[in-house]
C-alpha positions as CSV (number, residue, x, y, z in Angstrom):
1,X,-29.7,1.5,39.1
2,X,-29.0,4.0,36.3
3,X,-26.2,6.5,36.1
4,X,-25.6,10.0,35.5
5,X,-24.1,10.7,31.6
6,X,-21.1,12.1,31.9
7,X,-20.7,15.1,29.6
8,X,-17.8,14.2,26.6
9,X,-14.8,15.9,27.0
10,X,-15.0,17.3,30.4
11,X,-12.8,15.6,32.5
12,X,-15.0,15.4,35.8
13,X,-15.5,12.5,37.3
14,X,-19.0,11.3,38.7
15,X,-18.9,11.1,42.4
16,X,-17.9,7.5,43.7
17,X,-20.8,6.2,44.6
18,X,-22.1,7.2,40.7
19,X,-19.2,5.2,38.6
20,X,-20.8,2.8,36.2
21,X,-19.6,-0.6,37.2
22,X,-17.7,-1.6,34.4
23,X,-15.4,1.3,35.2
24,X,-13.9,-1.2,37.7
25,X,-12.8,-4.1,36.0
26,X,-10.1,-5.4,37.9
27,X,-8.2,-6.8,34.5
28,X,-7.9,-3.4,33.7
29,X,-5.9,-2.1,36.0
30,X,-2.5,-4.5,36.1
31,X,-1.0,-3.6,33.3
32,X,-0.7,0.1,34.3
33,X,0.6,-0.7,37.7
34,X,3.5,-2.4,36.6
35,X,7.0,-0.8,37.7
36,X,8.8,1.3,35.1
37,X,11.7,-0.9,34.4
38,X,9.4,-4.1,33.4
39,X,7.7,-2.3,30.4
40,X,10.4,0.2,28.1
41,X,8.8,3.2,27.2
42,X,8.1,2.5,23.5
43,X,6.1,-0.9,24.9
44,X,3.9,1.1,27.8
45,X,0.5,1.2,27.0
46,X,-1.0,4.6,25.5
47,X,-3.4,6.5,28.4
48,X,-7.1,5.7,28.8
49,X,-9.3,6.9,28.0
50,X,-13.1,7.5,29.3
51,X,-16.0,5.2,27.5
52,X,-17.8,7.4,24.7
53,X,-21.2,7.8,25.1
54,X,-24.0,8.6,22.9
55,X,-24.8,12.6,23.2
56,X,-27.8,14.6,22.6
57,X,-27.7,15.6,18.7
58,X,-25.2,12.6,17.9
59,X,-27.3,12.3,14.5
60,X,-24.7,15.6,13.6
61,X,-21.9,14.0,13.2
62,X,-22.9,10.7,12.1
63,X,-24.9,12.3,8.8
64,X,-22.0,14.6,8.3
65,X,-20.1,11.8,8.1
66,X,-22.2,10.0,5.5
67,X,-22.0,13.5,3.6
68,X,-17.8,13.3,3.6
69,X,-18.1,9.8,1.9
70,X,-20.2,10.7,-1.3
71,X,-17.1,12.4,-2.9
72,X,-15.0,9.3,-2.6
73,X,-18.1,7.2,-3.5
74,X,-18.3,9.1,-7.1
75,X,-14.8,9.1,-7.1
76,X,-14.7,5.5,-6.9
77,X,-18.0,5.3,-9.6
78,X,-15.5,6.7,-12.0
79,X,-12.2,5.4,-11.4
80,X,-13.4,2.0,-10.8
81,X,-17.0,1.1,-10.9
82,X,-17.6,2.2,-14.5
83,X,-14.8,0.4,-16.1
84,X,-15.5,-2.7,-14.3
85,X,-19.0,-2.3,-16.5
86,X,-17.3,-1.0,-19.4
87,X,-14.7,-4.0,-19.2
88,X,-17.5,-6.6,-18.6
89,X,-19.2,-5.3,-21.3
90,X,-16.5,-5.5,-23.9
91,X,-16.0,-9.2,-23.2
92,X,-19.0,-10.5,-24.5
93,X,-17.7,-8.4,-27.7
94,X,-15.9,-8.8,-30.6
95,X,-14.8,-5.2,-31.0
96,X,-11.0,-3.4,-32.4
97,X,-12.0,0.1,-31.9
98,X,-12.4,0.4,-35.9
99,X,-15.4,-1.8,-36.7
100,X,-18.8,-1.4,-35.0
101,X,-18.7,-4.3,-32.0
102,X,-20.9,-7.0,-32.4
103,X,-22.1,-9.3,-30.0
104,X,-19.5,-12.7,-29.0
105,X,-21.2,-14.4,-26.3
106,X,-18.8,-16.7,-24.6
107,X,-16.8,-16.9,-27.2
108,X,-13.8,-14.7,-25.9
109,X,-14.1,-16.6,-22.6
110,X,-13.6,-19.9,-24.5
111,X,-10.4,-18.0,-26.1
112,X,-8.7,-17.0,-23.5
113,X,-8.4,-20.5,-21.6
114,X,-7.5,-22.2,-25.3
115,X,-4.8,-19.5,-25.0
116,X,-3.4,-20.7,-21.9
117,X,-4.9,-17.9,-19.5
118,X,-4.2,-21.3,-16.7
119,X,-0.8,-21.3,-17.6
120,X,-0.6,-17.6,-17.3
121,X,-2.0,-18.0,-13.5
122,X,0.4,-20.6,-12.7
123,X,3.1,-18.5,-13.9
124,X,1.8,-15.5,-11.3
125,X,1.4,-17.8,-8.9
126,X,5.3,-19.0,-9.4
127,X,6.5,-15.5,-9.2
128,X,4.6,-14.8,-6.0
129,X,6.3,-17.6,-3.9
130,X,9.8,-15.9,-2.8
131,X,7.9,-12.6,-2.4
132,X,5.5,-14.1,-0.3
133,X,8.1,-15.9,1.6
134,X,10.0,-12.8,2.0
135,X,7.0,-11.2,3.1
136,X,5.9,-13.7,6.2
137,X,9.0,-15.1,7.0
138,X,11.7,-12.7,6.4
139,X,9.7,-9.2,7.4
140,X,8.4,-10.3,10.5
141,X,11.7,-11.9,11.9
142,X,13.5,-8.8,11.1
143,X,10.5,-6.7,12.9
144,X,10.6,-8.8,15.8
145,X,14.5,-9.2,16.4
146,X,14.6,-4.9,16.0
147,X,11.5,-4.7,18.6
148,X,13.1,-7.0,20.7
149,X,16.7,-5.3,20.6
150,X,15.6,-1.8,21.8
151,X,15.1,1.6,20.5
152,X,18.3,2.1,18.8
153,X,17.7,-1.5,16.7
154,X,13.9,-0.1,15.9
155,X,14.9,3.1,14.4
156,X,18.1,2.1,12.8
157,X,15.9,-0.5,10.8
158,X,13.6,2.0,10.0
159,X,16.0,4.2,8.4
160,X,17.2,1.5,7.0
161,X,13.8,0.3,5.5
162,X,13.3,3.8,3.7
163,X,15.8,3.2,1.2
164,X,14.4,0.1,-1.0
165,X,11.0,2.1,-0.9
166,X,12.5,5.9,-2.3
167,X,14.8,3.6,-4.5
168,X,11.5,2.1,-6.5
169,X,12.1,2.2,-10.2
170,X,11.2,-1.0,-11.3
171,X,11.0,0.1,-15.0
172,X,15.1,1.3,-14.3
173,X,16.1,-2.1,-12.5
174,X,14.5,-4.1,-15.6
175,X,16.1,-1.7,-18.6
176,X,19.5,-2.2,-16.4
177,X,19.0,-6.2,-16.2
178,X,18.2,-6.4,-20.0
179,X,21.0,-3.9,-21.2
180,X,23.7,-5.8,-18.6
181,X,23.6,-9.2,-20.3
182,X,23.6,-10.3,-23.5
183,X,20.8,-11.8,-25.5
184,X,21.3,-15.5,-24.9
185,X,18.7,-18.0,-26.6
186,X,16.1,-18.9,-24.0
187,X,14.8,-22.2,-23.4
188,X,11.0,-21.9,-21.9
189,X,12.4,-23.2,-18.5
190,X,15.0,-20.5,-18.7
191,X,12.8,-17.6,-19.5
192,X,11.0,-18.5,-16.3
193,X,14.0,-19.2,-14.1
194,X,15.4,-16.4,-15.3
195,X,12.2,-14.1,-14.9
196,X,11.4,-15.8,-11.7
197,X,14.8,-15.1,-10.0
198,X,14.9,-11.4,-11.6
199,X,11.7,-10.5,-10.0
200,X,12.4,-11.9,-6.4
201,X,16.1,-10.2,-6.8
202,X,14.8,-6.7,-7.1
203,X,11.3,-7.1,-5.1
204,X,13.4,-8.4,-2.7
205,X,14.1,-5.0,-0.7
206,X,10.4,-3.0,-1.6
207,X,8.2,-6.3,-0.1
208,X,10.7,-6.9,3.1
209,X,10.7,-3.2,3.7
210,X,7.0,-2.3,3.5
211,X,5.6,-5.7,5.2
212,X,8.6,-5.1,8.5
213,X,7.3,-1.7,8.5
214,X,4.1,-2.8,9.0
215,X,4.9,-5.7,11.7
216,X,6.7,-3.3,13.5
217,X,3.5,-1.4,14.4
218,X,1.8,-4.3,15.0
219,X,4.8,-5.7,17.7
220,X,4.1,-2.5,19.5
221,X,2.6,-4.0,23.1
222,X,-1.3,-3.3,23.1
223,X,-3.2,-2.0,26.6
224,X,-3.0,-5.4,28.2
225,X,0.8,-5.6,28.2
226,X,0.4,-8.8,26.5
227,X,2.0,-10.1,23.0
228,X,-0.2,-8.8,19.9
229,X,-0.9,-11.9,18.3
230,X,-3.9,-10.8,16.9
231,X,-2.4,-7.8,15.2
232,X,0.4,-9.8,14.0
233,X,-1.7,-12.3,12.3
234,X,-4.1,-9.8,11.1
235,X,-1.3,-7.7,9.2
236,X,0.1,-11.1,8.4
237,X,-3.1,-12.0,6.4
238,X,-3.4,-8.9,5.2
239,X,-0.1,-8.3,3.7
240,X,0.0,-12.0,2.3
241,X,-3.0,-10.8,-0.1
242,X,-1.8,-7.7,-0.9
243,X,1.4,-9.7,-2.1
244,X,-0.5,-11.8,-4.2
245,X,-2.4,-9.2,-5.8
246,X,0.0,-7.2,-6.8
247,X,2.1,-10.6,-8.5
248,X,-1.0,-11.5,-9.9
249,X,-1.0,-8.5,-11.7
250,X,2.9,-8.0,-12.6
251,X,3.6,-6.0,-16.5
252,X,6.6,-4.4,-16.3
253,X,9.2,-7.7,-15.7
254,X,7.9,-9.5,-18.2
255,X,7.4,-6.8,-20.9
256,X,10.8,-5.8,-20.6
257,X,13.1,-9.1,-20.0
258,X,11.4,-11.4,-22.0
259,X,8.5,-9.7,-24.1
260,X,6.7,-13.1,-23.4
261,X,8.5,-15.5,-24.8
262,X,9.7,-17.9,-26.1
263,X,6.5,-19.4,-27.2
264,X,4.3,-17.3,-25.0
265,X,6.0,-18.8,-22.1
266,X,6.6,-16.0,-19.7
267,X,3.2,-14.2,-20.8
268,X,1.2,-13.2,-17.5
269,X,-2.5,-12.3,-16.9
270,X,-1.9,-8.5,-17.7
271,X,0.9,-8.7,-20.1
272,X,-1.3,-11.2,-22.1
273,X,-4.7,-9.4,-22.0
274,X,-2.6,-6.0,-23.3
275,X,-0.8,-8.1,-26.3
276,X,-4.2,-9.2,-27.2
277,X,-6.1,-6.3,-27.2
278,X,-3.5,-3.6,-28.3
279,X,-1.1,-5.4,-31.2
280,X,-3.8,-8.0,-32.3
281,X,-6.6,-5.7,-31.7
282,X,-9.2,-8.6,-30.4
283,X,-10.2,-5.8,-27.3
284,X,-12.9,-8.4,-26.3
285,X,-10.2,-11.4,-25.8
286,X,-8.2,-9.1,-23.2
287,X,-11.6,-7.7,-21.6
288,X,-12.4,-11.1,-20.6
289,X,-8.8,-12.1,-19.6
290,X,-9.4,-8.3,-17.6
291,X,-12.6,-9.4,-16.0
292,X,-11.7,-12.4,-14.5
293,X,-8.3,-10.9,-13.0
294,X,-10.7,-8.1,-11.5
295,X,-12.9,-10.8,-10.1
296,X,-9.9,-12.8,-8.3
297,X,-8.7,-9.7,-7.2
298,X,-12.2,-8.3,-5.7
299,X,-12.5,-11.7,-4.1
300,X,-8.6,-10.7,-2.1
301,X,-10.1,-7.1,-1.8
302,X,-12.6,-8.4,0.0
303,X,-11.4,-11.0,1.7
304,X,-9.1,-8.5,3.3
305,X,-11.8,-5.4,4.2
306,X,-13.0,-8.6,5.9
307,X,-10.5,-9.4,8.0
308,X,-9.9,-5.8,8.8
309,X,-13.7,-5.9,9.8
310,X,-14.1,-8.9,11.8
311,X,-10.0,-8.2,14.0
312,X,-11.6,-4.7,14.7
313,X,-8.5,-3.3,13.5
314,X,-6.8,-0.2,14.0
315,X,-4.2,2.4,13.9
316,X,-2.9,4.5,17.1
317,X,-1.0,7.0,17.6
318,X,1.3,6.5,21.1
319,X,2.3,10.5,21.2
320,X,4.9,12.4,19.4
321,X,7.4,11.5,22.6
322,X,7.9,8.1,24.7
323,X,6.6,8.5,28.3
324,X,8.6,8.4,31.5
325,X,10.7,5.0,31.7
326,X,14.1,3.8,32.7
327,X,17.3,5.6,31.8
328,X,18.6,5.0,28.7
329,X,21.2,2.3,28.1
330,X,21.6,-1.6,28.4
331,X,20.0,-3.6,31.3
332,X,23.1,-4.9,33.5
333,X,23.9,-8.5,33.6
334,X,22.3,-11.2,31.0
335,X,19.6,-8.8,29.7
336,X,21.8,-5.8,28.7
337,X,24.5,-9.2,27.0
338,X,21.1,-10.4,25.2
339,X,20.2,-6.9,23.2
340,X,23.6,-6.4,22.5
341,X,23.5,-10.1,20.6
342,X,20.0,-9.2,19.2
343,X,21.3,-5.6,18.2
344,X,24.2,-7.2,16.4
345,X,22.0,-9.8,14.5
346,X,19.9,-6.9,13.8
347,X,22.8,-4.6,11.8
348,X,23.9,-8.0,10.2
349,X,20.4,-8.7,8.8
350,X,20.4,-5.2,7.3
351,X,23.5,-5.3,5.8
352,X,22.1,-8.3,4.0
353,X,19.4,-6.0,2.9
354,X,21.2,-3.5,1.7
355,X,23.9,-5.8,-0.7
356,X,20.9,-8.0,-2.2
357,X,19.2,-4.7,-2.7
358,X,22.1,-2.6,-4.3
359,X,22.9,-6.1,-6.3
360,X,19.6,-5.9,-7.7
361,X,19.9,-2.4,-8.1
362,X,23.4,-2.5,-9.3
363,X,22.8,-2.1,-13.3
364,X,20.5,0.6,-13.1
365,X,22.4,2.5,-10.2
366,X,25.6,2.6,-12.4
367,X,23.7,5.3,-14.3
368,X,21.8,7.3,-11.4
369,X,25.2,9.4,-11.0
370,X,25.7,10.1,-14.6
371,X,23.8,13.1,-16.9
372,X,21.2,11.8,-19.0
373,X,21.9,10.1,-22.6
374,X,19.0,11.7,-24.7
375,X,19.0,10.3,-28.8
376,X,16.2,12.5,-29.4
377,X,13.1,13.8,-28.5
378,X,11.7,16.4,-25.9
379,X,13.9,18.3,-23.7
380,X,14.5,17.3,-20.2
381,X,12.3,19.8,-18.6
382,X,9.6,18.6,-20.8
383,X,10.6,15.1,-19.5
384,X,10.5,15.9,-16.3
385,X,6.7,17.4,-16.3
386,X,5.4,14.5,-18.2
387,X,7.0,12.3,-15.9
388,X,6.1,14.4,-12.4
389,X,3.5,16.4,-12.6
390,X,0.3,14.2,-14.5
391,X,0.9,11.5,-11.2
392,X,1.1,14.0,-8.5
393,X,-2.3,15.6,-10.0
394,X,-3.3,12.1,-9.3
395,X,-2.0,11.4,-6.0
396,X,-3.6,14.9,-4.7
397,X,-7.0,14.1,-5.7
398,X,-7.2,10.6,-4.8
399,X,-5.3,10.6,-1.5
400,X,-7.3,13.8,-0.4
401,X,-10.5,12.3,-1.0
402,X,-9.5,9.0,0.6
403,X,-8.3,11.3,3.9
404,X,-11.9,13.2,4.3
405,X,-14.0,10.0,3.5
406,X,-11.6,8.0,6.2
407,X,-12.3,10.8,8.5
408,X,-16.0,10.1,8.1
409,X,-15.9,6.9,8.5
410,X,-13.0,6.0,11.6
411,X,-14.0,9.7,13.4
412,X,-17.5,10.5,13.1
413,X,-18.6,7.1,13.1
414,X,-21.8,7.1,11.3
415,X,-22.8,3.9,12.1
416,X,-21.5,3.3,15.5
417,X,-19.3,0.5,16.1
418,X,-20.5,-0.8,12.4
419,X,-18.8,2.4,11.2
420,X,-16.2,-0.4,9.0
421,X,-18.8,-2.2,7.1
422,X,-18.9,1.2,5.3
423,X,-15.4,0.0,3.8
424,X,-17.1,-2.9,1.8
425,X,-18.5,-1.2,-1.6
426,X,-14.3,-0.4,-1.4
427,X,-13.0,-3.5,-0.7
428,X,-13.5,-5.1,-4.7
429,X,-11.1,-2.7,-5.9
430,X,-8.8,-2.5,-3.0
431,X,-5.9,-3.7,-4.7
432,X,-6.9,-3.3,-8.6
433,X,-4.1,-1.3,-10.2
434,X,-3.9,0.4,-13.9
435,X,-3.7,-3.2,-15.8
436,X,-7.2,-4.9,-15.4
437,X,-8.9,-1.8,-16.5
438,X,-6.4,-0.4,-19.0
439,X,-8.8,-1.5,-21.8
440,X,-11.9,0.7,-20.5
441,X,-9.5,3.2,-19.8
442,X,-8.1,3.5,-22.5
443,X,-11.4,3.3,-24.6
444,X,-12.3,6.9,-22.8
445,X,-9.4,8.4,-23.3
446,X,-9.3,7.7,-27.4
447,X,-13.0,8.6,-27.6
448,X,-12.5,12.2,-25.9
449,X,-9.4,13.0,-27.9
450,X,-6.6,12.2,-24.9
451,X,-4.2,10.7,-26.5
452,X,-1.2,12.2,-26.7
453,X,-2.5,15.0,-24.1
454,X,-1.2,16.6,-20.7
455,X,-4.4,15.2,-19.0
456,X,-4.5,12.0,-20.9
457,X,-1.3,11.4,-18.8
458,X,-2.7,11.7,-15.3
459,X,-3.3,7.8,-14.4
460,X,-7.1,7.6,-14.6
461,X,-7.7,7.3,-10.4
462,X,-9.4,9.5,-8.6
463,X,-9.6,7.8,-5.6
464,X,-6.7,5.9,-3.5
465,X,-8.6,2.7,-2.1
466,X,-5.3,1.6,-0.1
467,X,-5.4,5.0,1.5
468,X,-9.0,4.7,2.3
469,X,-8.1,2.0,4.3
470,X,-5.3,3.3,6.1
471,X,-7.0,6.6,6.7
472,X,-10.1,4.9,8.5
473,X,-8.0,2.9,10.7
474,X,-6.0,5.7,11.7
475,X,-9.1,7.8,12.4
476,X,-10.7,4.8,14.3
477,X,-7.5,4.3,16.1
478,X,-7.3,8.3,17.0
479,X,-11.2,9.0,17.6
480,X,-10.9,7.9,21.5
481,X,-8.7,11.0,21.8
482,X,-10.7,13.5,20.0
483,X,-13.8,12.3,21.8
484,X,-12.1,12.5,25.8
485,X,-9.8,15.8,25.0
486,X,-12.3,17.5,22.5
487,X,-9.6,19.2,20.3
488,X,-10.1,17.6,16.9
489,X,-6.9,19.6,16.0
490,X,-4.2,18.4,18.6
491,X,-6.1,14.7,18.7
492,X,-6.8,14.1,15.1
493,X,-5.5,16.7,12.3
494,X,-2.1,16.9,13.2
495,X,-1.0,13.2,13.7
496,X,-2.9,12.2,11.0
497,X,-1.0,15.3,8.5
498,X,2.3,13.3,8.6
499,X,0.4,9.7,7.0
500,X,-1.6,12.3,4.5
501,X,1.9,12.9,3.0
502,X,3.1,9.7,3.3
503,X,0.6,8.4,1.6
504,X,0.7,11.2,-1.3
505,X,4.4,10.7,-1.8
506,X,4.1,7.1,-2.4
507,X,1.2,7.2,-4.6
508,X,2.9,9.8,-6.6
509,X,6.6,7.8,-6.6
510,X,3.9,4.8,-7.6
511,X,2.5,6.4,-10.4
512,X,5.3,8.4,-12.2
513,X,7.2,4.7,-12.3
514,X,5.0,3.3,-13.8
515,X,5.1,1.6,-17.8
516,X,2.0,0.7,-18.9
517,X,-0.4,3.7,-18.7
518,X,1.9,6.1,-20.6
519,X,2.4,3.2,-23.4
520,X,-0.7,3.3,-24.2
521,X,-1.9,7.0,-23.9
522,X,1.5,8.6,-25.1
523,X,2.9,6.4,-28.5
524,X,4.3,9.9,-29.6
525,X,7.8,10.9,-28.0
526,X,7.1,14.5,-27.6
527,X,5.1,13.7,-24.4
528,X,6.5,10.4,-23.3
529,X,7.4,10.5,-19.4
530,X,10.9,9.1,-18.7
531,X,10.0,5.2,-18.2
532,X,8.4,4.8,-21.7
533,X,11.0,7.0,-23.4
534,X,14.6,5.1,-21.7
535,X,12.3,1.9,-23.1
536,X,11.7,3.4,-26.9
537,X,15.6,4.2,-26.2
538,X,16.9,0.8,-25.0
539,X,15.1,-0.4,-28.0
540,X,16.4,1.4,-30.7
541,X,19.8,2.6,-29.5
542,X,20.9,-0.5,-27.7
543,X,24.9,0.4,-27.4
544,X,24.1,3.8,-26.0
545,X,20.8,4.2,-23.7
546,X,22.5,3.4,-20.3
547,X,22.6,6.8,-19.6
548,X,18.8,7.7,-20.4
549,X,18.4,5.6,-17.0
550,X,19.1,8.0,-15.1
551,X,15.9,10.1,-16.0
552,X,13.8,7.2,-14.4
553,X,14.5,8.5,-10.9
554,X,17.0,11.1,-11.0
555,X,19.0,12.0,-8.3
556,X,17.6,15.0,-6.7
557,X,13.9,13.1,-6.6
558,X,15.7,9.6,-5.4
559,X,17.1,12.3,-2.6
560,X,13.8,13.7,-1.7
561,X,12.3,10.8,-1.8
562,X,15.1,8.9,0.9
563,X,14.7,12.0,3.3
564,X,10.8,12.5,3.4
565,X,10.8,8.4,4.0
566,X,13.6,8.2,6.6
567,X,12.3,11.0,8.9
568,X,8.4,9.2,8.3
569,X,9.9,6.0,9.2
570,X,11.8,7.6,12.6
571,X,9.8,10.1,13.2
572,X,5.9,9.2,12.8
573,X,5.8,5.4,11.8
574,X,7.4,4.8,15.0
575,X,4.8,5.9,17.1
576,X,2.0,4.0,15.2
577,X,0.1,1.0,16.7
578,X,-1.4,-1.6,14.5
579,X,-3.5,-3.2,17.3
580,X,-6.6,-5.5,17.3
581,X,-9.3,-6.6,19.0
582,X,-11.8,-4.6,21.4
583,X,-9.6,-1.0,22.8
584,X,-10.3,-0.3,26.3
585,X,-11.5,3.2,25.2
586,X,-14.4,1.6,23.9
587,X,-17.0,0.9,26.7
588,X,-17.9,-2.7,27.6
589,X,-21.5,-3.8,27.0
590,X,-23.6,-4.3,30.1
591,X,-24.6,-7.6,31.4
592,X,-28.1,-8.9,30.7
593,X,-30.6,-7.6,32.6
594,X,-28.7,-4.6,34.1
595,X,-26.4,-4.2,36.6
596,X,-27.5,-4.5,40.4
């Protein structure tokens, strides 16, 4: 028996004796018939829509599609492909920018594991255990208690969770930590105790915040009313690896508390690979020290595009507004006494956020009031540009190009239900940052005069992989809607607008905090960004450089920053699913042979 197609968009329905069978699948139905008062309106699931079907000239949309991604794609052949080559390539080099390079075989290889490049990655891997345990055990148990205490809970902790992330200045909390105590003689177990406690105290806040946001959306009930195991695991794995990537690849701690020592003790991947190839000059050691971090980290990258893949992952949006449910207010008897228990442990458990956070923050924030110490140098408005403006050119480009090549992929779907696997020439460089490629990098930017230059400031990516990512699922997640209601404006634009500017602001607050770009492409003050210049400060004018903290993240930006972030958290984040597994929008394959 075959069925009438249904035109996209329409709203008719077929006439009953017409509906394709698998319209009617009982398990479908339960859920949605359940009294008000047994599901609270943040937990009902979103409305259903009508299978998409194939349409006459479907080819349209799936080649324009294809056609959104080729920016992105040269945007990642730039940013990321070519100094993967160029960094490969310098490894089997002996090269110093000065002499012509001559050919080293393995030779560099050999040196960096005489060097201890093992102990270096058992020193990451050190670091990255409290992280990771705040991560998966802490996030998730502060998600879940503030899902399970109600509405009020769930956006108080969101609120909440916006201050650690506007608040990120790691190059701030590590000048404060080295100018608040005293220069004592470190043992090598004390450097790392002291490094190792240090970077747990101040990741503490950022890593709870940004993996509870992320289980929250996942806790969010899914269409069958039941618990969202899958999603939970899936943004489990998923933040475990980005964890570990971003340890793995940790500068800025070591650099500043303990420059490496004593003995090269507290010398990690990146920290060691830019000592070798910037103050001895051996740029072939650190480019194979570079191309070994970028292989473990393509392995993560693509361990977790696969997971993504294979979970059929996504991102929905559950409306601007809760539907119709109960009245507001506790349950009577034991249920109404439970969430005022779980709402309780809830405010106690961020309250324990908050005093580890401003403890860790503590040294730097005793200068964020005060007006900027400057020995010498630019002025601050020339500050202020080199610190702002280079990163937000950045942010702009990459996060727009990661939005339109999402939208090709998760909306138009150019290859179906495959549309993901399109993610995988991504997924190596998912989580690379500036370190494993600041030798190539850098390489361009001396060879095309950039030093010391407006544009040599810009952090070399063009493209944001992480918001590639997030954009696709959100687009996957919201292309049921555009398809059944056939506004691509009010179904797609404008609730993706609000993660388009989340995502900008935090690439930008990423970039302009960061240390090791502007060391190497800015060694002359007069275009230092704030970060590199309180450093050159702390350095030379120990007794008096407290106050040059404050031009990290001054107050009016740490401001902005805490507003845009607390009404994203309450007002958007909130209404995002992280949800897993096959949607009911999607229709369900017919049995073999037909249907009778």
């Amino acid at each position: 028996m075959s069925y009438p197609e249904q035109p996209i968009g329409t709203g008719q329905v077929p006439p009953v004796g017409q509906h394709p069978p698998q319209q009617y699948r009982p398990e479908q139905y339960p859920p949605h018939q359940q009294p008000p008062h047994q599901q609270p309106p943040h937990q009902q699931p979103p409305p259903q829509y009508p299978p998409r079907q194939a349409a006459a000239g479907s080819a349209g949309p799936a080649l324009l599609g294809v056609v959104l991604l080729l920016p992105a794609l040269v945007a990642l052949i730039l940013s990321y492909v070519v100094p993967t080559f160029s960094t490969v390539l310098t490894s089997f080099r002996q090269e110093d920018l000065i002499r012509t390079p001559r050919s080293a075989g393995v030779d560099n290889y050999r040196t960096i594991f005489e060097d201890g490049l093992l102990s270096q990655i058992g020193l990451v891997v050190l670091l990255a255990l409290l992280p990771l345990a705040f991560a998966l055990v802490l996030a998730p148990l502060l998600a879940l208690v503030a899902d399970r205490a109600g509405r009020r809970a769930r956006l108080l902790t969101r609120a909440v969770l916006a201050l650690p992330v506007a608040g990120y200045a790691p190059v701030a909390m590590f000048l404060g930590w080295r100018l608040h105590r005293s220069e004592p003689e470190f043992s090598v177990a004390g450097a790392r105790l002291e490094l190792t406690w240090v970077v747990a105290a101040t990741s503490f806040g950022l890593v709870v915040a940004v993996a509870a946001t992320a289980f929250l959306s996942a806790l969010r009930r899914p269409e069958s009313g039941r618990w969202p195991f899958q999603a939970v695991l899936t943004v489990a794995g998923f933040v475990g690896l980005a964890v570990l990537a971003a340890v793995i690849q940790i500068y800025t701690a070591p650099a500043l508390l303990t420059g490496g020592g004593p003995t090269r003790s507290t010398v990690t991947p990146v920290l060691g690979a830019v000592q070798v190839g910037f103050v001895t000059f051996r740029l072939g050691v650190g480019a194979a020290t570079s191309t070994l971090l970028l292989v473990m980290l393509g392995v993560l990258g693509l361990v977790a595009a696969g997971l993504l893949v294979v979970t059929r992952t996504r991102i929905e949006f559950d409306g601007w507004r809760d539907r119709p449910g109960p009245a507001p207010g506790p349950a009577p008897g034991p249920a109404g006494g439970r969430s005022g228990l779980l709402f309780g442990i809830v405010v106690a458990a961020l309250v324990v956020l908050l005093a580890v956070f401003a403890w860790a923050a503590a040294p730097w924030l005793r200068y964020a009031f005060s007006s900027p110490d400057m020995p010498g140098g630019p002025g601050l408005p020339e500050i202020l540009v080199d610190t702002w403006l280079p990163p937000l050119v950045s942010a702009l480009v990459s996060v727009g190009l990661a939005a339109v090549a999402g939208f090709g992929i998760g909306a138009l779907r150019p290859l179906g239900r495959w549309s993901e696997l399109l993610l995988l020439p991504f997924a190596p460089w998912l989580f690379v940052g500036t370190g494993p490629l600041a030798i190539a990098n850098f390489k361009w930017v001396s060879e095309n005069d950039l030093l010391n230059t407006f544009l040599g400031l810009i952090p070399p990516v063009w493209l944001s992989v992480p918001a590639l990512f997030v954009c696709t699922l959100l687009f996957r997640g919201l292309e049921p809607r555009w398809r059944s209601d056939g506004d691509p404006a009010r179904t797609v634009l404008l609730p993706a607008l609000p993660m388009l500017a989340a995502a900008v602001l935090l690439t930008w607050l990423f970039h302009a905090q960061q240390l090791l770009w502007p060391l190497l492409v800015a060694p002359s003050l007069e275009n230092a960004p704030a970060p590199l210049l309180a450093n050159l400060w702390a350095q030379q004018f120990r007794s008096s450089s407290g106050e040059s903290l404050s031009l990290i993240l001054p107050l009016p930006f740490l401001v902005l920053f805490l507003l845009a972030f607390v009404a994203l958290q309450v007002g958007y984040l909130d209404r995002l699913a992280v949800r897993a597994g096959r949607s009911s929008a999607e229709p369900v394959p017919p049995p073999p042979g037909g249907a009778g």
